[in-house]
TITOR-430667 format. One record per residue (C-alpha): residue in three letters; z, y, x. Coordinates in steps of 0.25 Angstrom, whole numbers, padded with zeros to 4 digits, always signed. Layout:
BEGIN
ALAZYX ...
// end
This chain:
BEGIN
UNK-0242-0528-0211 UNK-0246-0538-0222 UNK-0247-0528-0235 UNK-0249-0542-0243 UNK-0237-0549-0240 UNK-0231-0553-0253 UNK-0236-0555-0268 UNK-0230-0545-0274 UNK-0237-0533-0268 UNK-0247-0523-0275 UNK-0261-0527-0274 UNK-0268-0518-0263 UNK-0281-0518-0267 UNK-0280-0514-0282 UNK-0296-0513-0284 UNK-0299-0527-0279 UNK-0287-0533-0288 UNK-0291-0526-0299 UNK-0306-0530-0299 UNK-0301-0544-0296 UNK-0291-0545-0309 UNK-0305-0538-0315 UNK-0311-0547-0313 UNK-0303-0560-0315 UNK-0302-0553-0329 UNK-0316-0552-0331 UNK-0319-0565-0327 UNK-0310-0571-0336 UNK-0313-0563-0347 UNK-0329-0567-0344 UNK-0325-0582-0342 UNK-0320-0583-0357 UNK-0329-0579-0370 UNK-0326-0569-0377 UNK-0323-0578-0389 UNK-0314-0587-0381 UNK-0301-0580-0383 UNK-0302-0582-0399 UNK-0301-0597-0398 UNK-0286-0594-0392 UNK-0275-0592-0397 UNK-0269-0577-0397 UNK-0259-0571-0390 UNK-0251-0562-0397 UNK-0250-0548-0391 UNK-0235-0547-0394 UNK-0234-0558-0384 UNK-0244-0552-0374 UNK-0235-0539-0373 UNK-0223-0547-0371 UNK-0228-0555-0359 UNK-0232-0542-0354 UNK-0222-0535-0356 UNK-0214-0545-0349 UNK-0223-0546-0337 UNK-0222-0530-0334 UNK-0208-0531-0336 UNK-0206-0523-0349 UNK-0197-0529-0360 UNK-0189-0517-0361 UNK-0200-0507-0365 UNK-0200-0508-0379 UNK-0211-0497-0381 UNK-0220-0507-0372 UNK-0218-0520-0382 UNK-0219-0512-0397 UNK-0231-0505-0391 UNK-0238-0518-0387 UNK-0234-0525-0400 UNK-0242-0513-0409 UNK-0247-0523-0419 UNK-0260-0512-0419 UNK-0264-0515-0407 UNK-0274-0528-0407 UNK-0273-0541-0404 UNK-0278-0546-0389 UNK-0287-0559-0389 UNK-0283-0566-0375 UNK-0289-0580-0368 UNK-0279-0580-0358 UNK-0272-0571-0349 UNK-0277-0567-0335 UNK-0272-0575-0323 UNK-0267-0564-0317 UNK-0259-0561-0330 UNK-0252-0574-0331 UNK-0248-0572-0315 UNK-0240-0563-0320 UNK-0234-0567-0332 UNK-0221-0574-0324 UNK-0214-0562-0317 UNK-0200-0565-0312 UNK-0190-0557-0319 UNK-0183-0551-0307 UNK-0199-0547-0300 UNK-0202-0538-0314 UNK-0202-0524-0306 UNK-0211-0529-0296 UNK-0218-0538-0304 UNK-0219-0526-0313 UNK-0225-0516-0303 UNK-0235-0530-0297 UNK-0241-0530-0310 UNK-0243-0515-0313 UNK-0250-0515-0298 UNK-0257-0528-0303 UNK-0263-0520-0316 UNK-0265-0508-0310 UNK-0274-0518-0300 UNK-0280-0523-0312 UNK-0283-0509-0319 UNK-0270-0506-0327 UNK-0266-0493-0319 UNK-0258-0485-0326 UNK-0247-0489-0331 UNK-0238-0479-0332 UNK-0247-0468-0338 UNK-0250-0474-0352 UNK-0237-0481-0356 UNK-0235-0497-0351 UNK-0239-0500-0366 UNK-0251-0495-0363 UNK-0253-0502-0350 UNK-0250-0513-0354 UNK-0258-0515-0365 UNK-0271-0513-0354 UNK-0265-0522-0345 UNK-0265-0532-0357 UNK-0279-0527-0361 UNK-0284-0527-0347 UNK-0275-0543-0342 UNK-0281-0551-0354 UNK-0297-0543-0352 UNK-0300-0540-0367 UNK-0293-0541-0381 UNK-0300-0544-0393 UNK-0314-0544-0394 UNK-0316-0531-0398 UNK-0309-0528-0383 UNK-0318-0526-0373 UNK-0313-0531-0359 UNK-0313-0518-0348 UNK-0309-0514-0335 UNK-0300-0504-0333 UNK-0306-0493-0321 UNK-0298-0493-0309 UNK-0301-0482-0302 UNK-0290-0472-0311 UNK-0280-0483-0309 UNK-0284-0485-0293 UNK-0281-0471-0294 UNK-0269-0471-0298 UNK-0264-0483-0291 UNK-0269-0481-0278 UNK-0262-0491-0268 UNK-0250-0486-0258 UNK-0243-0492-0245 UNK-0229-0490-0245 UNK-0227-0490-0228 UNK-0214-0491-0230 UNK-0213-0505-0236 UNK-0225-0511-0232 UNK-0231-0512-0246 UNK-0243-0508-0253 UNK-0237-0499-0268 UNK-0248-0493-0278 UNK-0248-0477-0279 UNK-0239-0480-0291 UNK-0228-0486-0284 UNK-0225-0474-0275 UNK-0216-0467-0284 UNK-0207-0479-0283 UNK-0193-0477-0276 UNK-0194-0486-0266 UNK-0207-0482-0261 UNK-0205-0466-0264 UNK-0199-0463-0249 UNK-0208-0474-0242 UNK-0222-0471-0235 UNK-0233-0472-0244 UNK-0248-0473-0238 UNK-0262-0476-0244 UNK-0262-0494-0244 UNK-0276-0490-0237 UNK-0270-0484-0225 UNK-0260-0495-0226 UNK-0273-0506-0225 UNK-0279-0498-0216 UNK-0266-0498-0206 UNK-0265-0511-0210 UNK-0279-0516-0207 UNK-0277-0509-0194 UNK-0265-0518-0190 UNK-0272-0531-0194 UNK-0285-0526-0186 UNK-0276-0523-0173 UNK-0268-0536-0178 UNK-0283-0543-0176 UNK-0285-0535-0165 UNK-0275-0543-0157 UNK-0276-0556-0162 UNK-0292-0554-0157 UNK-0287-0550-0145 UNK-0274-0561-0145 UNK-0287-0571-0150 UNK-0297-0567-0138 UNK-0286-0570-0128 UNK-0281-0584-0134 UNK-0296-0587-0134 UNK-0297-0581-0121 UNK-0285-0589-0116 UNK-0290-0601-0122 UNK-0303-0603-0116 UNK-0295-0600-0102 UNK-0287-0613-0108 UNK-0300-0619-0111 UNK-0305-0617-0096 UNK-0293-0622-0089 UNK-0293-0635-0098 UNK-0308-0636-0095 UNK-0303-0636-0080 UNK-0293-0643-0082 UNK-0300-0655-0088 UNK-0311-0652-0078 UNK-0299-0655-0066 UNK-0295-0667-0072 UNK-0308-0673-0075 UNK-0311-0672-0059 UNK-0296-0677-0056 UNK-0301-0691-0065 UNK-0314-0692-0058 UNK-0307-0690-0045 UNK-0296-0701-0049 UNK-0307-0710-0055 UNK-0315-0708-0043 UNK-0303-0711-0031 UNK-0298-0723-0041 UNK-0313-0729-0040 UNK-0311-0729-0025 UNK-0297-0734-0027 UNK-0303-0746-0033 UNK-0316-0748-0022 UNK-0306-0748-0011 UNK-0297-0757-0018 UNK-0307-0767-0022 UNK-0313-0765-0006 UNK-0300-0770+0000 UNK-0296-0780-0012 UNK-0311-0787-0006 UNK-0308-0783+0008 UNK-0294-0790+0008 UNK-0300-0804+0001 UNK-0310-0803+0011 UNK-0300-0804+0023 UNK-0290-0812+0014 UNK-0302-0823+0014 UNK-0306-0825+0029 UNK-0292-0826+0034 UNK-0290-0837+0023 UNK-0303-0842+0029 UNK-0299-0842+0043 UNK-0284-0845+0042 UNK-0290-0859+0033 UNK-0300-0863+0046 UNK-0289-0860+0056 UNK-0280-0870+0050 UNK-0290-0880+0046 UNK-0295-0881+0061 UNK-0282-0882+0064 UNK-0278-0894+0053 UNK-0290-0900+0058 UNK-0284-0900+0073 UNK-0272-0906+0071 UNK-0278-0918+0063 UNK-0286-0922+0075 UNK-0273-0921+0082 UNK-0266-0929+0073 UNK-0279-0939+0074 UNK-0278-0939+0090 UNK-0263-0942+0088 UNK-0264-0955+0078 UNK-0274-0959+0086 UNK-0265-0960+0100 UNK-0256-0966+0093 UNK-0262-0976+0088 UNK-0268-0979+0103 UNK-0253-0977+0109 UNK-0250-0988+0099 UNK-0259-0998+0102 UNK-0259-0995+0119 UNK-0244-1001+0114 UNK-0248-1013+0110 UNK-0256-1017+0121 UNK-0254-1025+0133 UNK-0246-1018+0146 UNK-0259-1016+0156 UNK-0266-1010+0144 UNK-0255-1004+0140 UNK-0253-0996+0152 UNK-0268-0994+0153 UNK-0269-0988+0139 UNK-0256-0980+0141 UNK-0261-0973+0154 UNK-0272-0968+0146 UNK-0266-0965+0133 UNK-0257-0957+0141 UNK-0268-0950+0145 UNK-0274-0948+0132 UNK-0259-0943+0127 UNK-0256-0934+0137 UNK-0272-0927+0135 UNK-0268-0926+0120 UNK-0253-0921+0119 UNK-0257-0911+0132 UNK-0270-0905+0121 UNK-0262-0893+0111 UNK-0260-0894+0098 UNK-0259-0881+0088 UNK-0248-0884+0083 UNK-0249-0872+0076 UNK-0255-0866+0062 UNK-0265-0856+0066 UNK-0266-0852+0052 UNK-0252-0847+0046 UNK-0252-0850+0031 UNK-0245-0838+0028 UNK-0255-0825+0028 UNK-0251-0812+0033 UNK-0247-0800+0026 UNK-0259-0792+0022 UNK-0257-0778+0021 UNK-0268-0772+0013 UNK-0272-0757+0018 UNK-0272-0747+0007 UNK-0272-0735+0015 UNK-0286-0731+0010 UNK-0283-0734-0004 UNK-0271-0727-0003 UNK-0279-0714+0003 UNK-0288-0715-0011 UNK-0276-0717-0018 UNK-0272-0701-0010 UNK-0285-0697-0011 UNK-0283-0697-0027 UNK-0272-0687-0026 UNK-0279-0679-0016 UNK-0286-0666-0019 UNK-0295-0658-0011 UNK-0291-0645-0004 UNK-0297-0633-0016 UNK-0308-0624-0014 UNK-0306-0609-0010 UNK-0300-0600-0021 UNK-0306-0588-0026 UNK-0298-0574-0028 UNK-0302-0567-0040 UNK-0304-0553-0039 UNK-0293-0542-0041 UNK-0289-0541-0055 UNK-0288-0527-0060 UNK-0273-0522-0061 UNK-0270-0535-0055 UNK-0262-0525-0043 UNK-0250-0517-0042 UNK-0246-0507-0030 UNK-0240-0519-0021 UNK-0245-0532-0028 UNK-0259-0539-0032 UNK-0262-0550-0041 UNK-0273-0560-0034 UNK-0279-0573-0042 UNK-0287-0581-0038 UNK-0296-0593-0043 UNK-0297-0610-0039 UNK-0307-0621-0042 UNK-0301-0628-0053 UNK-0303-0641-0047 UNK-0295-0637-0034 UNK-0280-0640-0033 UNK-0273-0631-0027 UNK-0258-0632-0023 UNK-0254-0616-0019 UNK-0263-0605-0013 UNK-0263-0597-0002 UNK-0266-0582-0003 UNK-0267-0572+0007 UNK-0267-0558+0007 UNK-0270-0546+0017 UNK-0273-0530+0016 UNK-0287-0527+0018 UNK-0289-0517+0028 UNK-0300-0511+0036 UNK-0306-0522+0047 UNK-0304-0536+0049 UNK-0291-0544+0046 UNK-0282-0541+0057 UNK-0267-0539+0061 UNK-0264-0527+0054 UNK-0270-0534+0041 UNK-0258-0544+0038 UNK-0260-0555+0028 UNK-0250-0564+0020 UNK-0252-0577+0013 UNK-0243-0584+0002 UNK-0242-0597-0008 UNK-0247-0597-0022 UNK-0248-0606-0033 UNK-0256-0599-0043 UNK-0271-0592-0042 UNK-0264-0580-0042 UNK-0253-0570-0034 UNK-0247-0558-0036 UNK-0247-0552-0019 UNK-0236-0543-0018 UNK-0231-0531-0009 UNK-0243-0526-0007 UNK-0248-0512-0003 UNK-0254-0502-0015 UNK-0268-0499-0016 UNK-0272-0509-0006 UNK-0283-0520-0002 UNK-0279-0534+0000 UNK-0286-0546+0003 UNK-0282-0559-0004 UNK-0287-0574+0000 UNK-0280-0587-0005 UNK-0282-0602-0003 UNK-0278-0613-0010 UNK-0270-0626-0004 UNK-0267-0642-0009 UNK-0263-0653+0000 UNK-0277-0654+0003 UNK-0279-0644+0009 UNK-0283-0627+0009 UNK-0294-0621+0004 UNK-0302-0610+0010 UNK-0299-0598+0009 UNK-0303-0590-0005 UNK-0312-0576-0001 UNK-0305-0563+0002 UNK-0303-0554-0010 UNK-0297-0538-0011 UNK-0286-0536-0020 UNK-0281-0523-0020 UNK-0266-0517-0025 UNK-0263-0506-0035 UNK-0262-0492-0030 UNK-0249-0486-0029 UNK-0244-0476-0038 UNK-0248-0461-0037 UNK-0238-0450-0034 UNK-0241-0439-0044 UNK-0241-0424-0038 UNK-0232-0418-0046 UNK-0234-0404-0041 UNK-0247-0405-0042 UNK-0247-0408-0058 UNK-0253-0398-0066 UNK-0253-0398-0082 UNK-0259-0387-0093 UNK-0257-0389-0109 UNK-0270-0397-0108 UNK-0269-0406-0097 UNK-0262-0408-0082 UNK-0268-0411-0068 UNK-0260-0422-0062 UNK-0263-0425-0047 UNK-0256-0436-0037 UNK-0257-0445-0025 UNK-0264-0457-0024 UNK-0252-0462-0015 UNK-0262-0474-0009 UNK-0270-0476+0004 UNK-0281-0480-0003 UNK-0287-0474-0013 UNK-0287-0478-0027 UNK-0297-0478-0038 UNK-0291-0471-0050 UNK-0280-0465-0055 UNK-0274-0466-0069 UNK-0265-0456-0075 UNK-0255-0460-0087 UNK-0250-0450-0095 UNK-0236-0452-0105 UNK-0233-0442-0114 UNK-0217-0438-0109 UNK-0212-0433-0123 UNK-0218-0444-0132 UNK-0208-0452-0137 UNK-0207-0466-0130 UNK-0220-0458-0122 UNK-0218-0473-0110 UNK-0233-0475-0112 UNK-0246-0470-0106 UNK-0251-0461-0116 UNK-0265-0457-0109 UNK-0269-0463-0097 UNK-0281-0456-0088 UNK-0288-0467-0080 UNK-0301-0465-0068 UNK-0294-0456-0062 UNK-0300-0453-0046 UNK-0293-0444-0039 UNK-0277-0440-0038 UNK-0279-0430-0049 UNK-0282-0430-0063 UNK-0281-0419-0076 UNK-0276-0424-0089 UNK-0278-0419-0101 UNK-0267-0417-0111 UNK-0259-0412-0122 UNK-0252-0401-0122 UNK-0237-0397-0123 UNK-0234-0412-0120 UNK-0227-0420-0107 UNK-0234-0430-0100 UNK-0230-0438-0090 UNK-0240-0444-0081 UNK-0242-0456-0071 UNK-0253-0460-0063 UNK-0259-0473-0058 UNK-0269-0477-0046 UNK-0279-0488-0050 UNK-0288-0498-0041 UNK-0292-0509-0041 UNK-0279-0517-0041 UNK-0274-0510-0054 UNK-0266-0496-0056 UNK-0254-0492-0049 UNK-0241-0490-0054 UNK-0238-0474-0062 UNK-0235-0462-0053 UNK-0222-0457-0054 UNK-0223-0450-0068 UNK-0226-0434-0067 UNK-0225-0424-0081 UNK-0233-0415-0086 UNK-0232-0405-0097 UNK-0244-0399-0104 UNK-0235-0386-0110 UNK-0243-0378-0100 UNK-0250-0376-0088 UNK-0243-0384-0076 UNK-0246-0380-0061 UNK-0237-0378-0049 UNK-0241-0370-0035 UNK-0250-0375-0025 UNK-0243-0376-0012 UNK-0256-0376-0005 UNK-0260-0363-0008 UNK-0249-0357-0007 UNK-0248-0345+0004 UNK-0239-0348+0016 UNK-0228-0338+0011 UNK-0226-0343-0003 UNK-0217-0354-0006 UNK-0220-0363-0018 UNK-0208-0370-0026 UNK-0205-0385-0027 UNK-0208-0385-0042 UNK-0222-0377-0038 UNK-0221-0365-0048 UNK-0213-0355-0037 UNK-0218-0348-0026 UNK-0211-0340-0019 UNK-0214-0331-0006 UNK-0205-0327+0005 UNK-0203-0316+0015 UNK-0215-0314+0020 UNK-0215-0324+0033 UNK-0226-0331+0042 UNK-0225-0345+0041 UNK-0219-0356+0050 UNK-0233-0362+0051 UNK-0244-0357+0045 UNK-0251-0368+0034 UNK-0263-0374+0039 UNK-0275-0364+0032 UNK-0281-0370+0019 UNK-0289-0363+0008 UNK-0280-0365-0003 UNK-0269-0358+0003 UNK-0267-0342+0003 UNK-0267-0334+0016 UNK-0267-0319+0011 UNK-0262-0319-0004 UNK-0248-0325-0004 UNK-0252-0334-0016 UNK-0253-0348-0021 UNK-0261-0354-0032 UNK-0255-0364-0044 UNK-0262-0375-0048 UNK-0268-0376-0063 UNK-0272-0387-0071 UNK-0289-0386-0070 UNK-0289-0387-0086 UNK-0295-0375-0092 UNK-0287-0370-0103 UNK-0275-0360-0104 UNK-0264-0362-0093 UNK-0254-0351-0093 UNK-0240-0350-0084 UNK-0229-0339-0081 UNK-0226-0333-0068 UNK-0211-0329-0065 UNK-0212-0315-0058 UNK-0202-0305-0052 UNK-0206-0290-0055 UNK-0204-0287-0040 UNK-0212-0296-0035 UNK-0228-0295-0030 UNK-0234-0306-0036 UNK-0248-0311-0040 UNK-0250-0321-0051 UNK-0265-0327-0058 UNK-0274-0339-0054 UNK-0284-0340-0044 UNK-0297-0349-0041 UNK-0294-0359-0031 UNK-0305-0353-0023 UNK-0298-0340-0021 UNK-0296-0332-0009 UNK-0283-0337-0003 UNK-0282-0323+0006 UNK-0283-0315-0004 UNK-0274-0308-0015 UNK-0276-0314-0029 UNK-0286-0307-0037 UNK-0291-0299-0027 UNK-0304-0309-0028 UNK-0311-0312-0040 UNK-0305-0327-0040 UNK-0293-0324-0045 UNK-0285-0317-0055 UNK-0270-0312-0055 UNK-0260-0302-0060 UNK-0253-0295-0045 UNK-0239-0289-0047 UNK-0233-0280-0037 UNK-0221-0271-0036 UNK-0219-0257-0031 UNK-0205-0252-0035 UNK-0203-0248-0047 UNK-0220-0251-0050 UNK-0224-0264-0054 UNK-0239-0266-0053 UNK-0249-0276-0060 UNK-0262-0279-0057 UNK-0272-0289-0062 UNK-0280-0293-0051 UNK-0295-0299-0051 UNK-0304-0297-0039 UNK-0295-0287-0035 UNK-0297-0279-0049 UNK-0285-0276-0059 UNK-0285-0269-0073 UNK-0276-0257-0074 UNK-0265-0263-0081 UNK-0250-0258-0082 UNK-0237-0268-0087 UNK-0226-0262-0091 UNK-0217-0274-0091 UNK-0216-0281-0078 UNK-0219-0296-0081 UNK-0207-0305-0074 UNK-0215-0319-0082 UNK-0230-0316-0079 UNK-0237-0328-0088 UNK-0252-0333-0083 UNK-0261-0336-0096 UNK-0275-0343-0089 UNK-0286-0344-0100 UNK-0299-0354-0094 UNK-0306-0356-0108 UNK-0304-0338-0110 UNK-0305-0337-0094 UNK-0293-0326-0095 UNK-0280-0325-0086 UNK-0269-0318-0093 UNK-0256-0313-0088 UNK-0243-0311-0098 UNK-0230-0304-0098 UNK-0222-0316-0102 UNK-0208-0311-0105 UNK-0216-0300-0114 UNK-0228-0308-0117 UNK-0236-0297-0115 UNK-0251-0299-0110 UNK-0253-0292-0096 UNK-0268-0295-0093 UNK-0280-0306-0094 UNK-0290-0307-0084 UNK-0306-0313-0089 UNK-0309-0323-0078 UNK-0319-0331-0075 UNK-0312-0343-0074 UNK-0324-0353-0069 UNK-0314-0362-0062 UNK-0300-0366-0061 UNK-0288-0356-0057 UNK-0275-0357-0052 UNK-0263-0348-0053 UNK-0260-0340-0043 UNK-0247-0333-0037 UNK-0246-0321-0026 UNK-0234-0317-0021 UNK-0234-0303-0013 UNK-0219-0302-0009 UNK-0206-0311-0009 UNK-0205-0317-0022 UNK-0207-0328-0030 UNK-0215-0332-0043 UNK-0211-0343-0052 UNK-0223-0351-0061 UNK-0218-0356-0076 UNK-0231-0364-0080 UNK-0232-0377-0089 UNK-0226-0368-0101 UNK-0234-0365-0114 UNK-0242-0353-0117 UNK-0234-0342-0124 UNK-0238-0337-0137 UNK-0244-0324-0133 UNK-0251-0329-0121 UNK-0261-0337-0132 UNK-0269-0326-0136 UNK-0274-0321-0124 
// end
């Protein structure tokens, strides 16, 4: 809520405007001798009223005008006028209403308060007196006090419109219906919204710092990542190079000696066939002179140039080049530069990841939330996480484990059981490989929600006793009660919450003659359960039902657990197993009362024929014998011998002589711990019967005997009637 949105509102702090405008004046005023306005020309006062009179809006108030214009009255000396008065000397016509009531606030900031209590003649002529600082020289320049005017113009907040008024204002129409409150409450209400507004912008701050430094850490990883994926690529292209350049000399190398070879194969063989060729010009030369010679020589020469002829045509000649000109394809083997080339792209198997420990409420009933961490140089293509129950012993059959697939550091496990141990491992996978296996780590699942013993809830004005089941195997390690006011309107949240809680009980305090509705949760370490079915209370008045286990074997106790009734007398079909709660001898059974030490009061449904015993007991108290015949409980016995009804008020077997007229068919039950009395009523006549002094120096609990066929019916949780509060 901005109280200062727009121009035209009243000023809020009247004082520090005021000493501002002040002190501007006085400044001015200071700044200029005082023989410095007689060297200007004078401004006639005729004129001064008229601007005036047209700045406040008053043209038709004749009175106003001849009143200023009262020739008696003395000239004014001016230098200039104040800048604040010469802001205002251009008010639009259709504004003059609010500018009007601007500049009555403005002036009564500035010390002119009072307008209406002296005439605006008057007023104006201190406004004018106190706007220009001084008059003549005989005027002296002064301040008009501000305490009477802050008095009397105290500031206002109309909550209604969202604007600041002065006191005066509030008799105006459009504010006289509104909600008007002190502006200091209104700045304190305000400053409270702008300290819970910086409240979350703090908070909203610390997280977006918070958030950012998490941006700053990955991008530092990130960079981190990348710098060692250059120094690898830098590092396998150097290698790349070495091998290259190795074969490049390794191929010239070989290139050379097979040029070398090929070159002396076929010059050996050039030089051959040129001492062929020799041998062949040279037999012919000798063939052609044998020719030319005689017949015996002749023959002679031929026989053993034939010789010679047949010796060199039977010798063989290569004919062919033992050197081909042509070279062979050669295949260069890249197939260890190609594995560098792959070995660029290929990345080691990553390291063991590390499974954080259980977040807390990071479970529910039948699902866990597990995270786990990674090296930030490993590259990792899924993960494997696997899962079993923890049981007693080593892993065996019985223990089954399941595995699945991930992307991400982190999985939700579902359908799992509540309020149970498991153990989680994962490993992370690429195309290089596995990598170990992560260490073993406990998570545990939520509790399952408790069951709330409805019967066994008992409530007073002050507070209730709520008990319920666990409904886990395991035990858990608190319990949490919530608590919803039923008959507030729109009452869907947790009003009060009681929290620590170890056992499967727990008394609440609270308010009385109100409706609660109550849920409870089981906490471990996985995180709380889901609400209990809801169970209501009422604190209108003490709340209890029977207690079936200490009920005698003839009684019968009702469904709802405020009737018991007994039957003809019969043996049972089998006798209940013997406990020290239940009644043998005394055909009784015992209530169960809120252990809160107050007033608790309750009405009991009799029939005058009837034999009954009704009063409260200590737990401890004989279970075969008759209520009050011991000094550990206290009761009122009834019994019925036509046409006599008899009345006794029993403690250690000792009854004051006491006689009722009226036979009581509503006996009500008043039980006083902080006056340790037990009083017995007359309800339908409201008439007191009797109160017993006890020494109460530990908790009691409603009793109810029945001698004879019958029944007795319990009203509790109802409010104390009126004559039953002063005893």
């Amino acid at each position: 809520m901005d109280l200062y949105d727009s121009g035209d509102r009243l000023q809020i702090f009247p004082e520090d405007s005021s000493r501002m405008g002040r002190e501007a004046i006085q400044a001015e005023m200071s700044s200029e001798p005082r023989g410095a306005a007689k060297g200007k020309p004078h401004r006639d006062l005729e004129e001064e009223v008229d601007e005036l009179v047209h700045l406040y809006g008053l043209e038709d108030d004749d009175e106003l005008g001849d009143e200023f214009v009262n020739e008696n009255m003395p000239r004014i000396e001016v230098s200039e006028y104040p800048p604040h008065v010469m802001m205002q000397r251009e008010p639009a016509v259709q504004q003059r209403d609010w500018r009007l009531r601007g500049e009555a606030a403005e002036a009564d900031d500035l010390g002119f308060g009072g307008w209406g209590s002296a005439g605006p003649c008057e007023d104006l002529r201190e406004a004018y007196r106190y706007t220009h600082g001084r008059a003549s020289e005989e005027y002296e320049c002064y301040v008009i006090p501000e305490e009477e005017d802050e008095e009397e113009a105290a500031d206002v907040f109309c909550a209604t419109c969202k604007t600041p008024l002065r006191a005066l204002e509030k008799a105006l129409d459009e504010h006289r219906e509104h909600e008007v409150i002190p502006l200091s409450k209104a700045l304190e209400s305000a400053k409270d919204e702008v300290h819970r507004n910086m409240y979350k912008l703090e908070k909203q701050i610390i997280e977006m710092e918070n958030f950012a430094s998490h941006l700053e850490e990955v991008f530092i990883a990130v960079e981190e990542n990348f710098g060692r994926q250059e120094q690898n690529f830098e590092s396998h292209y150097n290698e790349i190079l070495e091998t290259l350049a190795q074969k490049y000399e390794e191929k010239i190398r070989a290139l050379g000696e097979r040029k070398k070879e090929k070159l002396e194969a076929l010059y050996e063989q050039l030089v051959s066939c040129g001492e062929n060729l020799d041998t062949c010009k040279e037999l012919m030369e000798t063939v052609e002179e044998i020719c030319h010679e005689e017949k015996v020589d002749f023959v002679k020469d031929a026989m053993a140039m034939a010789d010679r002829l047949r010796e060199f045509l039977q010798t063989e000649t290569d004919a062919d080049i033992s050197a081909q000109p042509a070279l062979e394809d050669q295949t260069l083997d890249f197939s260890d530069v190609e594995q560098l080339l792959g070995s660029i792209n290929a990345i080691p198997a990553p390291s063991a990841p590390v499974i954080n420990p259980q977040a807390p409420n990071s479970a529910t009933g039948s699902s866990v939330r597990v995270c786990w961490s990674l090296y930030s140089d490993d590259t990792v293509e899924s993960y494997q996480l696997s899962c079993r129950p923890v049981r007693d012993g080593p892993p065996g059959k019985g223990q089954a484990e399941f595995t699945m697939t991930v992307k991400e550091t982190y999985c939700s496990v579902r359908n799992l059981v509540p309020n149970t141990q498991y153990e989680f491992w994962v490993t992370a996978q690429n195309r290089a490989g596995v990598s170990p296996t992560s260490e073993r780590v406990v998570y545990m699942t939520a509790p399952s929600p408790p069951v709330i013993k409805s019967r066994e809830v008992r409530s007073c004005e002050e507070a209730a006793l709520i008990c319920w089941e666990s409904g886990n195997l395991d035990p858990v390690d608190s319990y949490t009660v919530e608590l919803t006011q039923a008959e507030a309107p729109g009452a869907s949240g947790v009003t009060e919450s009681v929290v620590g809680i170890p056992s499967c009980e727990s008394l609440v305090q609270l308010q009385p003659r109100q409706s609660y509705t109550i849920y409870v949760r089981a906490l471990n370490v996985g995180g709380p359960s889901a609400r209990s079915e809801p169970a209501t209370v009422h604190t209108t008045g003490s709340y209890f039902r029977l207690n079936e286990h200490s009920c005698h074997p003839w009684l019968t106790v009702s469904e709802d657990g405020l009737t018991v009734v007994r039957s003809e007398r019969q043996a049972p079909a089998r006798a209940p197993p013997p406990s020290t709660a239940r009644f043998t001898r005394c055909v009784a059974v015992m209530g169960n009362l809120v252990p809160v030490r107050g007033r608790h009061y309750w009405e009991v449904e009799v029939d005058e024929r009837l034999d009954y015993t009704v009063g409260v007991a200590f737990e401890d108290v004989p279970k075969e014998e008759d209520l009050g015949a011991n000094g550990r409980s206290w009761c009122m016995r009834h019994t019925w011998a036509p046409p006599r009804h008899k009345y006794e008020f029993l403690h250690n077997k000792m009854t004051p002589d006491i006689r009722i007229t009226v036979s009581p068919k509503k006996i009500g039950i008043l039980l006083d711990y902080e006056n340790s009395k037990l009083s017995f009523f007359n309800v339908d006549i409201s008439q007191h019967l009797y109160t017993f002094s006890c020494q109460l120096h530990q908790f009691v609990h409603p009793c109810f005997s029945l001698e004879k066929p019958g029944c007795l019916k319990i009203h509790n949780g109802i409010s104390m009637p009126k004559h039953v509060t002063f005893y």
